[in-house]
N, C-alpha and C positions, 0 to 999 in steps of 0.2 A: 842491523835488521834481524840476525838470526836470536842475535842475544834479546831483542825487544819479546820473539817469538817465545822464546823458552821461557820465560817471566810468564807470558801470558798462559803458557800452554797448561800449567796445573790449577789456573781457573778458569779457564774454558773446560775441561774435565770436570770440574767440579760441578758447572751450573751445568753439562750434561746429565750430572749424577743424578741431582737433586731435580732436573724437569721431567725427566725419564720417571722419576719417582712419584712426582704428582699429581702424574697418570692416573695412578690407581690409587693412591694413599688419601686418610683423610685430613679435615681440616687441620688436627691436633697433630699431624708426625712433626712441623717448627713451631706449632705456637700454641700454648698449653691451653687447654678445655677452659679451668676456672678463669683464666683472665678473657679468655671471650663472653661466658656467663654472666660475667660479674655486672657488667652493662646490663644484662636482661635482667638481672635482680635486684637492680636499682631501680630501673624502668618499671618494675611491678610493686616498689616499696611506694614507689607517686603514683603509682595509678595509670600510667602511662602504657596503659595495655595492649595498645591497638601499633605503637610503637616497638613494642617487645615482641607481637607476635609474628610483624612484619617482618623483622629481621631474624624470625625466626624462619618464618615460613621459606625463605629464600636458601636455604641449608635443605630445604627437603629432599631434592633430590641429590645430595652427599651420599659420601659411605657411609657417614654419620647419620642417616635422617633417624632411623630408629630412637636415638639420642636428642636428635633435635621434636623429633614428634613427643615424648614425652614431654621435653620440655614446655612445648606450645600447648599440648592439651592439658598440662598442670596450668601453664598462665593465662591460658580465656576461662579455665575452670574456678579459678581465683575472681576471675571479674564475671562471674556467675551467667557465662554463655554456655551453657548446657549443650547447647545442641552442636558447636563447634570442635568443646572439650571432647564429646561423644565421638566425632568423627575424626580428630587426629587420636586419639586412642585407640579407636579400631584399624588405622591404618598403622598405628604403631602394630599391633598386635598381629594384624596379617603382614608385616617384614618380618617380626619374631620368627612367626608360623614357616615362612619361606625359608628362612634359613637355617630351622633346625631341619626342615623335612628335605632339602638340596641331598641328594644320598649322590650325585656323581660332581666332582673336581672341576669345573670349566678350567678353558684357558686361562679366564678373568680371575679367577679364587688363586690358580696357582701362582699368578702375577704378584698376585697381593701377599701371599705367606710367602714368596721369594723379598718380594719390599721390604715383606717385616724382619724378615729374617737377617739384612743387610741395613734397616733404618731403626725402627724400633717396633713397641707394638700397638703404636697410634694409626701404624698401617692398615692395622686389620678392623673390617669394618666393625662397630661397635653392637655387640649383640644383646647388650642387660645384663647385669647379674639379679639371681632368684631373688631378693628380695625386692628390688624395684620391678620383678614383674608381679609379684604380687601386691605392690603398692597399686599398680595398672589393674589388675582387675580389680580393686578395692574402690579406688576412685572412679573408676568407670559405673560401679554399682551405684556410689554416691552420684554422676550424674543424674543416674534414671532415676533413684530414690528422688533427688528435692526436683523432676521434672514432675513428679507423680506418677512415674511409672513399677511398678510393685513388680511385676512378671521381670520385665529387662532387668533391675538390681536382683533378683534372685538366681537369673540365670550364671551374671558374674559373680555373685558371691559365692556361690557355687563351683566355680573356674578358680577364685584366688584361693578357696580350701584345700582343692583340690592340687594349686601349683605348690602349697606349701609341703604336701606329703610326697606328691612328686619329687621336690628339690629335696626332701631328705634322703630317697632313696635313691637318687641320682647321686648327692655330692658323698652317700658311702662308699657307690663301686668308685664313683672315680679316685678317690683318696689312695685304694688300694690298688688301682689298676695304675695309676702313678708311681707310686712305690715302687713297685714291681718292676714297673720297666725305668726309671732313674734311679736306679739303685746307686748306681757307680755314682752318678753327679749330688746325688743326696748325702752320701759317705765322706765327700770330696769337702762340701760344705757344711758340716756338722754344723756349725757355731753361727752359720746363716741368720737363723730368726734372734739372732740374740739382740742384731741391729736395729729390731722393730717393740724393744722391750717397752719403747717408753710411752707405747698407746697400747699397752697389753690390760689396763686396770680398767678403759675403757672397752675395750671389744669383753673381757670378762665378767662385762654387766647383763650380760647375755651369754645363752648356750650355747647359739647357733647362729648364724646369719639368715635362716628362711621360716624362725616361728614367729607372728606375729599375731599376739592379742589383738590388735584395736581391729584387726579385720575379721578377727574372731567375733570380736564383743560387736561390729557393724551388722554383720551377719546376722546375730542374733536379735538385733534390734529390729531387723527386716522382717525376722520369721516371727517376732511376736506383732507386728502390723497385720503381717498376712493371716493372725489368728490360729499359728501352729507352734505353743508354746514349747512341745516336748522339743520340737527342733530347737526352738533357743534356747532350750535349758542346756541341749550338747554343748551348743556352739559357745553358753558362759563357762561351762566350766571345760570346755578347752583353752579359753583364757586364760581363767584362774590358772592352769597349771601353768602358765608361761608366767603368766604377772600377776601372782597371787597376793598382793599388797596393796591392791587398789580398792579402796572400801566402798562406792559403788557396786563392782564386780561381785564384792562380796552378799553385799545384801541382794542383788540380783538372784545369785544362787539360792540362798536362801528364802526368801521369794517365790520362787517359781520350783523348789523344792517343795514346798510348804502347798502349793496350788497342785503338784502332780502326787501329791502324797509320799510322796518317797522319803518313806519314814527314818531309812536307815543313812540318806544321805544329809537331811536336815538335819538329824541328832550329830552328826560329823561338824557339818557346818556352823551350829549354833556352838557346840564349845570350840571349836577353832578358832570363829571370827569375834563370837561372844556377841553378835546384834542383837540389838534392843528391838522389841515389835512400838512402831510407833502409829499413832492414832488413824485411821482414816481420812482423807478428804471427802465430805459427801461434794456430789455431783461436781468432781473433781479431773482435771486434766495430768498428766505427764508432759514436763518440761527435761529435753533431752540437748546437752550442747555437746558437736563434738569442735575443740578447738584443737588447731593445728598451730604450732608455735614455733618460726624464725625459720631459716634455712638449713639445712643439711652440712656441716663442716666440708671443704673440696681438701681433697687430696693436695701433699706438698712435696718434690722433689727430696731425695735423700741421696748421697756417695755411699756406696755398700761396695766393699773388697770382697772379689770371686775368685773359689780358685779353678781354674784348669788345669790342662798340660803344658800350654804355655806360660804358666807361670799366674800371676795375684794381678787382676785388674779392678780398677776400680768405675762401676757401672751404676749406670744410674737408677732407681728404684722411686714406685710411689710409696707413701707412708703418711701419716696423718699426725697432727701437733697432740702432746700429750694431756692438751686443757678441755676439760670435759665443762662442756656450755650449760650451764643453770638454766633451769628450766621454772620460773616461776609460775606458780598457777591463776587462773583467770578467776578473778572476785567478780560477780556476781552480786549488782544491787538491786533492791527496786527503788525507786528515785521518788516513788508517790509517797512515801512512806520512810525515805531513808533507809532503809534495812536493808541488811547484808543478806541477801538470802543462801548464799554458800560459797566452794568455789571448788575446781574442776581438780582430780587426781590424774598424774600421767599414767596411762596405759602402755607406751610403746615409747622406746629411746630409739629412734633411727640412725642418731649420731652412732649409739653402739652396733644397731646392726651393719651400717657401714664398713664400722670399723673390724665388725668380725668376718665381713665377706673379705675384705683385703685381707685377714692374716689366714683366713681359707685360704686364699689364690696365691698366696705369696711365692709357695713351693715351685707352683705352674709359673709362675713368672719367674724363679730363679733358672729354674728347667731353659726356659729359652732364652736368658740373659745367655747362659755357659754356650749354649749351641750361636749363639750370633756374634759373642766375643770372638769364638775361634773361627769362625764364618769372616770374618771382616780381617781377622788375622791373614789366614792363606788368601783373601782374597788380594791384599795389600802385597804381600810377597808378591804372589802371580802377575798385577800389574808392576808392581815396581822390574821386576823381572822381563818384560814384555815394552815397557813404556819408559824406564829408565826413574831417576831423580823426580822428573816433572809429576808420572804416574804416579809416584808414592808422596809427591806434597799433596797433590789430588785428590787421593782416599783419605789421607790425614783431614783435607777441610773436612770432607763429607761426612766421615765417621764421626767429628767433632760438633757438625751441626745438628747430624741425627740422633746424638746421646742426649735421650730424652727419655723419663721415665711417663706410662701412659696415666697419665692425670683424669683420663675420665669417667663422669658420673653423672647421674641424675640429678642435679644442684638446684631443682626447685622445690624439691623434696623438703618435709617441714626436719625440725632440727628434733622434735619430740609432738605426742599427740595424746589429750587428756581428757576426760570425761564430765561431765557432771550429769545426777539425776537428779527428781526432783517430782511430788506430786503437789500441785497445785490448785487451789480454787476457782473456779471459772471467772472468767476476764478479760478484760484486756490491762498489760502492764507492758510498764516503759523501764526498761533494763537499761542502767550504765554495767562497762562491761569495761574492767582494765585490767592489766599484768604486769602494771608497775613500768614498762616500756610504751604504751600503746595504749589508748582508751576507745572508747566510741559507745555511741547511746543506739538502741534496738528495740522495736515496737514489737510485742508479741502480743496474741490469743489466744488463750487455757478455754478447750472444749473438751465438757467431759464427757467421757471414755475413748479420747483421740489422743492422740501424742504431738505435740509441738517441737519440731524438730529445729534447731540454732546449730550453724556449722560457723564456726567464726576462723579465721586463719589472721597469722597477725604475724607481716614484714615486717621487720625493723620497730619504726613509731607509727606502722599504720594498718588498724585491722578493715578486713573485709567481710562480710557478714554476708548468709541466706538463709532465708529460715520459709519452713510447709509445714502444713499441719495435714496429720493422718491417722 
């Protein structure tokens, strides 16, 4: 009987470990983010909305909800529920708001960086990194924009410009205030990032992980509806300076250079981009599409050797595949007539901002691999010491089940986002619209001196379309 006990007693220990744990931990500390997702972005590639969001909605009150709220208000945003996208956004944003503004430690917060500290760091609840919260007020804009609301999209285009010079001057101090104080464990690991070489040509498609054009160039397409051009001329050519290869953008500037007389930055522009002035449409409309293209790559487990004082462990780490996803652009026909009438230039690789925010964070996530190795080290001694043989098979399962690098991310997020402009004769036209993955046909109305707004997003083999005119 006693021998039966001793068998049992280092897994009863164990499923102690692990219930005590999820308590407070989130869905992802055993079961990684993208293989929960991956059902919900198959459910959105059919069209199966109301079944994605359902089982989304059921995660809302997790650690996770913040994560799972963007998720939902990306997926009814796709199946062009305006008013629902609107409201799990804002509740996404008032969790953000909470938990940056928390200034004192509950009982509950300390539970949780004790879990992470001992399981991994799928414990701690998930808060955003800066570029998906500037995707959230970007998107949020675009709600009110195709609901017709001009005021509500200005207010958040305004917030996401704003979170991007925020997150500049945030992720400087903290770079240096890291430094400073992991000195020791940074020196320890010199050769660290060397394991993360082979998504470096991808994150170095980008400067930063929190500048983004297309929320720049959304912006400015706002403030030229609302009839205040100088404001959009800023907000193009803070684009331009991000993603100055996109020949829309280009003629934009030039464009509304040419309209504000700014004689000295159109002579700039005309030999830079070298645009041709092309004819007039009389009593002609603007055709504007912004398309959103495929998903966001999810993070993949990687073994990375750390060192401590106890000697080279080998711990688990997220990190991203080194195959950078083609981004074909969307053609543009009219079907009355056959003709190609253009097709869309990408503005914004989100696959690379992804991948520049993970080699941003990576330092802060090696920082707490080193303190949880040696955390789970002495903690293993002190039971085995306390509880004998059985205690130390015990922390062995548990430590073994909770070697998990944190997988998560916003994974409805599009993979890249692309432009077209376009001044057109008054009408109505029937637009095929394909990218060589995905097609679909789109009724539109050229009124002139309005804009026709086309936001097309395309899963897999199946686009979704909304189009207002304004």
């Amino acid at each position: 009987m006693n021998s039966h006990l001793q068998v049992l007693k280092p897994l009863v220990l164990a499923a102690v470990f692990v219930s005590l744990l999820g308590g407070c931990a989130s869905t992802s500390v055993f079961r990684s983010y993208p293989s929960q997702a991956k059902l919900i972005k198959e459910q959105i590639e059919t069209k199966q909305f109301a079944l994605a969001s359902e089982k989304l909605d059921k995660r809302r009150g997790s650690a996770d909800k913040i994560l799972y709220l963007l998720e939902r208000g990306r997926t009814v945003q796709i199946a062009n529920d305006n008013d629902a996208s609107i409201e799990d956004y804002q509740q996404a944003k008032d969790a953000i708001s909470a938990l940056e503004q928390k200034a004192v430690i509950s009982a509950k917060d300390t539970a949780t960086k004790t879990a992470a500290l001992f399981a991994n760091d799928n414990a701690i609840p998930y808060t955003s990194e800066p570029y998906e919260r500037i995707f959230l007020y970007q998107f949020q804009a675009m709600n009110y924009l195709f609901s017709g609301d001009l005021d509500g999209a200005l207010v958040e285009v305004r917030r996401a410009n704003e979170e991007q010079q925020l997150a500049f001057h945030k992720h400087e101090k903290a770079i240096i205030k890291s430094q400073e104080k992991n000195k020791g464990v940074l020196d320890e690991n010199k050769s660290f990032m060397d394991a993360f070489k082979d998504f470096a040509d991808i994150a170095n498609r980008v400067e930063n992980s929190y500048q983004n054009a297309y929320t720049f160039y959304a912006s400015g397409v706002i403030w030229e509806i609302e009839g205040k051009p100088n404001d959009a001329y800023i907000d193009y050519k803070k684009a331009l300076e991000i993603f100055p290869d996109n020949t829309y953008l280009q003629k934009d500037v030039v464009r509304l250079a040419k309209l504000l007389a700014m004689k000295s930055d159109l002579a700039r522009f005309r030999k830079q981009f070298k645009t041709k002035n092309t004819k007039p449409v009389k009593k002609g409309g603007e055709l504007i599409v912004f398309f959103e293209h495929g998903f966001v790559p999810a993070k993949q487990e990687v073994k990375v050797p750390l060192v401590t004082h106890y000697g080279v462990s080998s711990v688990a780490f997220p990190s991203y595949a080194p195959t950078w996803n083609l981004t074909p652009p969307l053609l543009i026909r009219d079907t009355s007539n056959n003709t190609l009438m253009g097709s869309t230039n990408p503005i914004v690789y989100v696959q690379a901002l992804a991948a520049q925010a993970l080699r941003e964070d990576l330092p802060g996530i090696m920082v707490r691999q080193v303190l949880r190795v040696v955390a789970k080290k002495e903690s293993a001694d002190q039971v085995e010491k306390n509880l004998g043989t059985g205690g130390a098979v015990a922390t062995a399962i548990f430590n073994y089940a909770t070697e998990r690098a944190d997988l998560r991310s916003w994974l409805t997020l599009p993979n890249d986002a692309q432009i077209y402009r376009n001044t057109l004769a008054k009408g109505e036209y029937d637009l095929k619209l394909t990218n060589g993955l995905a097609s679909d046909s789109v009724s539109i109305k050229i009124v002139p001196g309005k804009k026709t707004l086309l936001r097309v997003i395309s899963t897999g083999g199946t686009m979704h379309t909304n189009v207002i005119v304004l």
